[in-house]
C-alpha positions as a Markdown table, in Angstrom:
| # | Residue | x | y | z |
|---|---|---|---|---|
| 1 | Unk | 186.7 | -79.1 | 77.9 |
| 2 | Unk | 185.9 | -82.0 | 75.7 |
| 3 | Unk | 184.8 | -83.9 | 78.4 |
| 4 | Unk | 182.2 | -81.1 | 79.2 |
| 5 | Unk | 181.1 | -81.3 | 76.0 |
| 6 | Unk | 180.5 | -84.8 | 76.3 |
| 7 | Unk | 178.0 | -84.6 | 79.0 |
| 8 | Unk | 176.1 | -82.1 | 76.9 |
| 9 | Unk | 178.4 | -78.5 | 78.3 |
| 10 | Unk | 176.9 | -75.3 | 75.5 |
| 11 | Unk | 178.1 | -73.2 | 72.8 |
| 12 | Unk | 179.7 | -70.3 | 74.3 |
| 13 | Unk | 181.3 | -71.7 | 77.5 |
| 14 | Unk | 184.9 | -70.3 | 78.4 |
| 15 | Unk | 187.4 | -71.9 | 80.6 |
| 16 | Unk | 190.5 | -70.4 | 81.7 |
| 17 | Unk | 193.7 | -71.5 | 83.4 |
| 18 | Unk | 196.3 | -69.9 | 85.4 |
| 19 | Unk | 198.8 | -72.2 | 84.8 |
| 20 | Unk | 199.4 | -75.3 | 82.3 |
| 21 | Unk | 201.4 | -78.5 | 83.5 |
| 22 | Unk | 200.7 | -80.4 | 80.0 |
| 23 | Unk | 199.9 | -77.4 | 77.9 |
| 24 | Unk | 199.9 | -78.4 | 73.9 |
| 25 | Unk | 200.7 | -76.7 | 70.8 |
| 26 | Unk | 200.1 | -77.7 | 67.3 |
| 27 | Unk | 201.9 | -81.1 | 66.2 |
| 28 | Unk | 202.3 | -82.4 | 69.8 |
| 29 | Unk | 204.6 | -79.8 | 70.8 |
| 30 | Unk | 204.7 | -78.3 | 74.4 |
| 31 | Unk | 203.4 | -74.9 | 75.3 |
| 32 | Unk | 205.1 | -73.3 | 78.0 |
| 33 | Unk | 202.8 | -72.2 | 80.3 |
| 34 | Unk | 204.1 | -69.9 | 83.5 |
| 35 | Unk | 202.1 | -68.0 | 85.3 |
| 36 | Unk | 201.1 | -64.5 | 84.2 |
| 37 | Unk | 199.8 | -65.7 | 80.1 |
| 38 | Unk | 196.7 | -67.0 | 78.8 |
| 39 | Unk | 195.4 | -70.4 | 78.3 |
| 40 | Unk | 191.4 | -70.8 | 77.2 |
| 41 | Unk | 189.1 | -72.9 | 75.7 |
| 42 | Unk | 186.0 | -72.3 | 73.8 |
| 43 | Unk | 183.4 | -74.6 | 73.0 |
| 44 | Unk | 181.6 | -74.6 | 69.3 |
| 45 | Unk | 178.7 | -76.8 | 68.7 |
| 46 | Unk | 179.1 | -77.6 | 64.9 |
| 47 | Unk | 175.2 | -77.8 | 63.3 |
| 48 | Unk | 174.3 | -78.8 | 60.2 |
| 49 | Unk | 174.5 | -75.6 | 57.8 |
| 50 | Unk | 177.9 | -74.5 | 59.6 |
| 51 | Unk | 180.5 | -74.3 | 57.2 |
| 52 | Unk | 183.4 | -76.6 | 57.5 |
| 53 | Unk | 184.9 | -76.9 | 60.9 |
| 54 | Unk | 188.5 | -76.3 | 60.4 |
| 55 | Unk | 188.1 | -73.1 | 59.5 |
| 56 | Unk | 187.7 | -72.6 | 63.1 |
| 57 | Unk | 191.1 | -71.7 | 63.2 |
| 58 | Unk | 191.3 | -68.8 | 60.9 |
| 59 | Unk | 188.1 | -67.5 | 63.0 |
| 60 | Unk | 190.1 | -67.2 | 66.1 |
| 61 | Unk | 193.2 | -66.4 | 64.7 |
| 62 | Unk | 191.1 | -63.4 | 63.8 |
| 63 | Unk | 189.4 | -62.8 | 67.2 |
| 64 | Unk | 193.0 | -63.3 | 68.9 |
| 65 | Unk | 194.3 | -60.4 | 66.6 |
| 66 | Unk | 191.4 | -58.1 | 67.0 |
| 67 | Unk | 191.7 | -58.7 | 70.6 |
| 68 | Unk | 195.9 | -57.7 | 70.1 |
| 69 | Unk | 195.2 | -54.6 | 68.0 |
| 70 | Unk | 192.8 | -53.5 | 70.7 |
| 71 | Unk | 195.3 | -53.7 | 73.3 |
| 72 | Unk | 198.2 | -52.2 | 71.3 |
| 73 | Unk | 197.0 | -50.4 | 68.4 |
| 74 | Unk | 200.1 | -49.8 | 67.0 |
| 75 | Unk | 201.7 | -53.1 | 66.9 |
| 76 | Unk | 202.5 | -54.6 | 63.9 |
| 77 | Unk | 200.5 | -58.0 | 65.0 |
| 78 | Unk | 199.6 | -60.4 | 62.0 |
| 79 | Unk | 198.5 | -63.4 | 61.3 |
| 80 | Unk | 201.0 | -66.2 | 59.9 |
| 81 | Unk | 199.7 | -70.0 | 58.9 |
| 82 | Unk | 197.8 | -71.8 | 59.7 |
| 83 | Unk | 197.5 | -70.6 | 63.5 |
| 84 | Unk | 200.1 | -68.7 | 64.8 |
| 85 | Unk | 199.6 | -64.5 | 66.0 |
| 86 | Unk | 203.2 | -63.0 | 65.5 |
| 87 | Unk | 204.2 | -59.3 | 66.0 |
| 88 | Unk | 207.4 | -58.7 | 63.4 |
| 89 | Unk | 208.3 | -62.3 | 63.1 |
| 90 | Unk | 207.6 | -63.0 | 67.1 |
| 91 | Unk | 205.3 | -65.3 | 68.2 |
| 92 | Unk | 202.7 | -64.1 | 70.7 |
| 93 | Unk | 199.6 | -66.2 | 70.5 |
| 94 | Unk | 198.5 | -70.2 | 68.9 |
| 95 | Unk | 195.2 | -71.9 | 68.7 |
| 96 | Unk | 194.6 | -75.7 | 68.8 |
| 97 | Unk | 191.6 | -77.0 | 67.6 |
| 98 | Unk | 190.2 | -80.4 | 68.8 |
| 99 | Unk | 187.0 | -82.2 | 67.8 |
| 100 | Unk | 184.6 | -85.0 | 68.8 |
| 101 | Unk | 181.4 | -85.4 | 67.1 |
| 102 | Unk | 179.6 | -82.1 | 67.2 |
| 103 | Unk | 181.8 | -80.2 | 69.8 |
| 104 | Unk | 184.9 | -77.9 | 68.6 |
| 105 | Unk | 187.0 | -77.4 | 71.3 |
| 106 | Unk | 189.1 | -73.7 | 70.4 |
| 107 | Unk | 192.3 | -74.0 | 72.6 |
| 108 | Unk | 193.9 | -70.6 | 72.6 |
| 109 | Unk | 197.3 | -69.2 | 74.1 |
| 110 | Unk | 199.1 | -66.0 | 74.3 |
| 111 | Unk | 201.9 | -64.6 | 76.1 |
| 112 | Unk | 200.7 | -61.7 | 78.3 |
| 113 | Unk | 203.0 | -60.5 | 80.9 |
| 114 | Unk | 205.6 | -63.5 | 80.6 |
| 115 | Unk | 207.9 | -64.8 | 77.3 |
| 116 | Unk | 208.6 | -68.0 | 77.5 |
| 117 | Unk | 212.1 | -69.3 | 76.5 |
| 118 | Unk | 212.1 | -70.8 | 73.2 |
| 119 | Unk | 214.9 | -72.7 | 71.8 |
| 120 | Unk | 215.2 | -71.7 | 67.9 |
| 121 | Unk | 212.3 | -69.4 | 67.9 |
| 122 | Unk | 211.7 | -65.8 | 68.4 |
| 123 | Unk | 208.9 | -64.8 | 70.8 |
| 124 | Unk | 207.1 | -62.4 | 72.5 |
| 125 | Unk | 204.4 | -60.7 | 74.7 |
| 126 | Unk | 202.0 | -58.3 | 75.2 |
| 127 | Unk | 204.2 | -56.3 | 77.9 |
| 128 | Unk | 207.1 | -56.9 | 75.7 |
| 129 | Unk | 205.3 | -55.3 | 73.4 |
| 130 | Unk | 204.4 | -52.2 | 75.4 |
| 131 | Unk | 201.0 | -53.1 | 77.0 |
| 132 | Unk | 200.0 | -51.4 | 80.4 |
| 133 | Unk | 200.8 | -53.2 | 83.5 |
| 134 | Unk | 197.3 | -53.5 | 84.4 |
| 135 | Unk | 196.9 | -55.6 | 81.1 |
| 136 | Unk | 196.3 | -59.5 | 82.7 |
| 137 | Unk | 195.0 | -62.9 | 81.4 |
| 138 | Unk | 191.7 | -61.8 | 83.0 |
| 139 | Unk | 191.4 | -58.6 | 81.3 |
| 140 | Unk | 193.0 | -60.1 | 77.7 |
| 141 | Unk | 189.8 | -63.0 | 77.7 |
| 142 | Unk | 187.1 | -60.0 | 78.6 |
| 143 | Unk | 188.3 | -58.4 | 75.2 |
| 144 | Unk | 188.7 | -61.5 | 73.4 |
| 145 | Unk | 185.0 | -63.6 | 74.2 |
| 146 | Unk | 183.1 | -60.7 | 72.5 |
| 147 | Unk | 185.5 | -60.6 | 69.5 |
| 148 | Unk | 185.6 | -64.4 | 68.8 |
| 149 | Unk | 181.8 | -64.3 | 69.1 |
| 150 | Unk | 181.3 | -61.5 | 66.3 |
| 151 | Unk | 184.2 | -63.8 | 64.0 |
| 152 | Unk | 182.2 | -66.7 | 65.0 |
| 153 | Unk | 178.7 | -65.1 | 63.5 |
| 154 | Unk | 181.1 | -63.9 | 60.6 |
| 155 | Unk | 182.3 | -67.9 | 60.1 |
| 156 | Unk | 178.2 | -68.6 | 59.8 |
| 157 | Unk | 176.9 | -65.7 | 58.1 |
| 158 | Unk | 179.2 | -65.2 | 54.9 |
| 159 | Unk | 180.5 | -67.7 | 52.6 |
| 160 | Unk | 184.0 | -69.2 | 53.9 |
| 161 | Unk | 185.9 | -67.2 | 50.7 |
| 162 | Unk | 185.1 | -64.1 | 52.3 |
| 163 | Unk | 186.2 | -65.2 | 55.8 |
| 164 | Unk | 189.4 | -66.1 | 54.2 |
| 165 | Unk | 190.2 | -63.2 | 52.1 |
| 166 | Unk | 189.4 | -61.1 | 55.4 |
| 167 | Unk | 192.4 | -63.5 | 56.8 |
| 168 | Unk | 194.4 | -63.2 | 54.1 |
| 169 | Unk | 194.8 | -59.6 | 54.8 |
| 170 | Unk | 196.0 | -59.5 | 58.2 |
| 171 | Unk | 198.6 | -62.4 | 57.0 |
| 172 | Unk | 201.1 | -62.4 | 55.1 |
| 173 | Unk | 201.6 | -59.8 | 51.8 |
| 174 | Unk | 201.1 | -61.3 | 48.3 |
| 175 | Unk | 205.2 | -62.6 | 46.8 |
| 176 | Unk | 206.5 | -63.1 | 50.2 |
| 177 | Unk | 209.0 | -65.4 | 50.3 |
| 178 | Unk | 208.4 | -68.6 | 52.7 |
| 179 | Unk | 209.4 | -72.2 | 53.1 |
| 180 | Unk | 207.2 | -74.7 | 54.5 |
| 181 | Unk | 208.6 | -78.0 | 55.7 |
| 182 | Unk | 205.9 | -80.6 | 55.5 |
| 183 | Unk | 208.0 | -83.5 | 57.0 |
| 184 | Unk | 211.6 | -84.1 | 57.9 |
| 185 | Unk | 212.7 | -84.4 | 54.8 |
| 186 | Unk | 210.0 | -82.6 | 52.9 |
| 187 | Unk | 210.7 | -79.2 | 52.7 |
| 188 | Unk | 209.5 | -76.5 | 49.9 |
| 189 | Unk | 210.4 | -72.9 | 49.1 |
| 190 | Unk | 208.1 | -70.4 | 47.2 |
| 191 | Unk | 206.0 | -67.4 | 47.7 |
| 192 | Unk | 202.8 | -66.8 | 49.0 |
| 193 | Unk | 199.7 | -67.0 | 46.4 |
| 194 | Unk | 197.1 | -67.0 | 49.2 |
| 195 | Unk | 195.0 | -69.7 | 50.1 |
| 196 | Unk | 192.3 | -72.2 | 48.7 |
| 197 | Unk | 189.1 | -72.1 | 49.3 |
| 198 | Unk | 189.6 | -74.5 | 51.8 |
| 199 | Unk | 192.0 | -72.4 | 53.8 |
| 200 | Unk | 195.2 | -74.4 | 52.5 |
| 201 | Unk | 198.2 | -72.7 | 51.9 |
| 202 | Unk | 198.7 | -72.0 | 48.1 |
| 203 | Unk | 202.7 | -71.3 | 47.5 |
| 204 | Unk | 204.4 | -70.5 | 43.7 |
| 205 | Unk | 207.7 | -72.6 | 43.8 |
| 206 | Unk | 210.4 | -70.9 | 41.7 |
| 207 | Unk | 209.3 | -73.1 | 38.4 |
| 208 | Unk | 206.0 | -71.9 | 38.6 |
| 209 | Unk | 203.7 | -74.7 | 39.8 |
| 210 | Unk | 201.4 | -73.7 | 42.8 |
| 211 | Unk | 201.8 | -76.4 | 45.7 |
| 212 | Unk | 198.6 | -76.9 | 48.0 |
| 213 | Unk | 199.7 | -77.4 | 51.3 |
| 214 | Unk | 197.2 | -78.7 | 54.1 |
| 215 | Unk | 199.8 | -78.9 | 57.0 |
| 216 | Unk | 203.2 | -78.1 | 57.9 |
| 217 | Unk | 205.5 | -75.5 | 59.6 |
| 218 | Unk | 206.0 | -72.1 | 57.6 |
| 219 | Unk | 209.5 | -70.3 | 58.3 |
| 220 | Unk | 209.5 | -67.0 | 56.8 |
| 221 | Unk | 212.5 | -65.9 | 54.4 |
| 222 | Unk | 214.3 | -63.0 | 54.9 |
C-alpha cells in the first residue's frame, strides 16, 4: 500500500488479502494470518488542518468496533490500548499504522471465521463469538469502509478531546486495574485515569503519581 501511495494511489483506497505470508502486528510481532480472517489496508492522505496523525489508531479502533457491534450486537466487544479490539479479554481485531510523508497507511486485522493459535494469549473470532456462517472477510470490509469513513470525518470535524473521550468509553472502565510493561525490565502497575490529550495512556500507580505512557503492552489485572 505504501508503495501505491508513493506513486500518487488516493484517500479512500482499500486493499484486501486472503491470506498473509509476512503479516505484522504492533512491535514487529507476527500476525497469523490463515485463510478465512481479514487483513486490509486503508490509505489516509494527511493535509494540513488534520489533526495529529496517530490518532489514526483510536479512529479505527472505533470503526473496527462499530463494525463488531454491528455483526454481533450483544457482544461484549471493547476497545483496550492503544490498538487492540478484545471481546471479554480475547483478542479479535489490531491495527498498525504506518506513515511516509503525507500517506497513512491503516493496516487492520480481525479474526473472522478462524482463531489463530496464540501462545500466552487469549483469542478469538467472530464465529467463535456466534456470528452467522455467512459472515466472511468480504462481507466484514463492506460494513467496515463506511464505518471508518464516518470515524474518519469524526477525526477531522471535532477536536481530538472529543474523539478520545468517545474512545475512552468503549475502553476500559475508570479504576481498572492494569499493568503495562514498557520494556523488559520496565514494568508498572496502576489503574486506569484515561488518556491525554494526546491519546497516551494516563495510569494512577498505587502512590498516587499519574504515569504518561506513549507505548507499551497493557495486561489487564484480574
Amino acid at each position: 500500500m505504501l508503495e501505491r501511495a508513493e506513486a500518487g494511489a488516493p484517500e479512500g483506497l482499500w486493499i484486501r488479502a486472503e491470506q498473509q505470508s509476512g503479516g505484522r502486528g504492533r512491535l514487529g510481532r507476527q500476525w497469523l494470518s490463515p485463510l478465512g480472517n481479514l487483513y486490509c489496508s486503508t490509505l489516509v492522505r494527511i493535509g494540513s488542518q488534520d489533526p495529529a496523525a496517530h490518532l489514526l489508531a483510536f479512529v479505527a479502533g472505533l470503526a473496527v468496533l462499530d463494525t463488531v457491534r454491528a455483526i454481533l450486537p450483544d457482544s461484549h466487544a471493547r476497545l483496550k490500548w492503544p490498538n487492540d479490539v478484545h471481546v471479554d479479554g480475547a483478542k479479535l481485531a489490531g491495527i498498525l499504522l504506518e506513515r511516509r510523508r503525507d500517506a497513512v497507511v491503516v493496516g487492520i486485522g480481525m479474526n473472522v471465521a478462524i482463531t489463530p493459535e496464540v501462545t500466552g494469549r487469549s483469542v478469538t473470532s467472530l464465529h467463535d463469538q456466534g456470528a452467522m456462517a455467512q459472515v466472511d472477510a468480504a462481507a466484514v470490509i463492506e460494513l467496515l469502509e463506511p464505518r471508518f469513513r464516518s470515524r474518519l470525518l469524526q477525526w477531522r470535524t471535532t477536536d481530538p478531546a472529543t474523539l478520545l473521550e468517545v474512545w475512552c468509553a468503549a475502553a476500559h472502565k475508570p479504576g481498572e486495574a492494569m499493568a503495562v510493561q514498557r520494556g523488559p525490565e520496565d514494568r508498572i502497575e496502576g489503574v486506569f485515569e484515561g488518556l491525554s490529550t494526546d491519546g497516551a495512556l494516563l495510569l494512577r500507580c498505587a502512590d498516587g503519581r499519574i504515569e504518561s505512557v506513549s507505548a507499551g503492552d497493557v495486561h489487564l489485572l484480574a
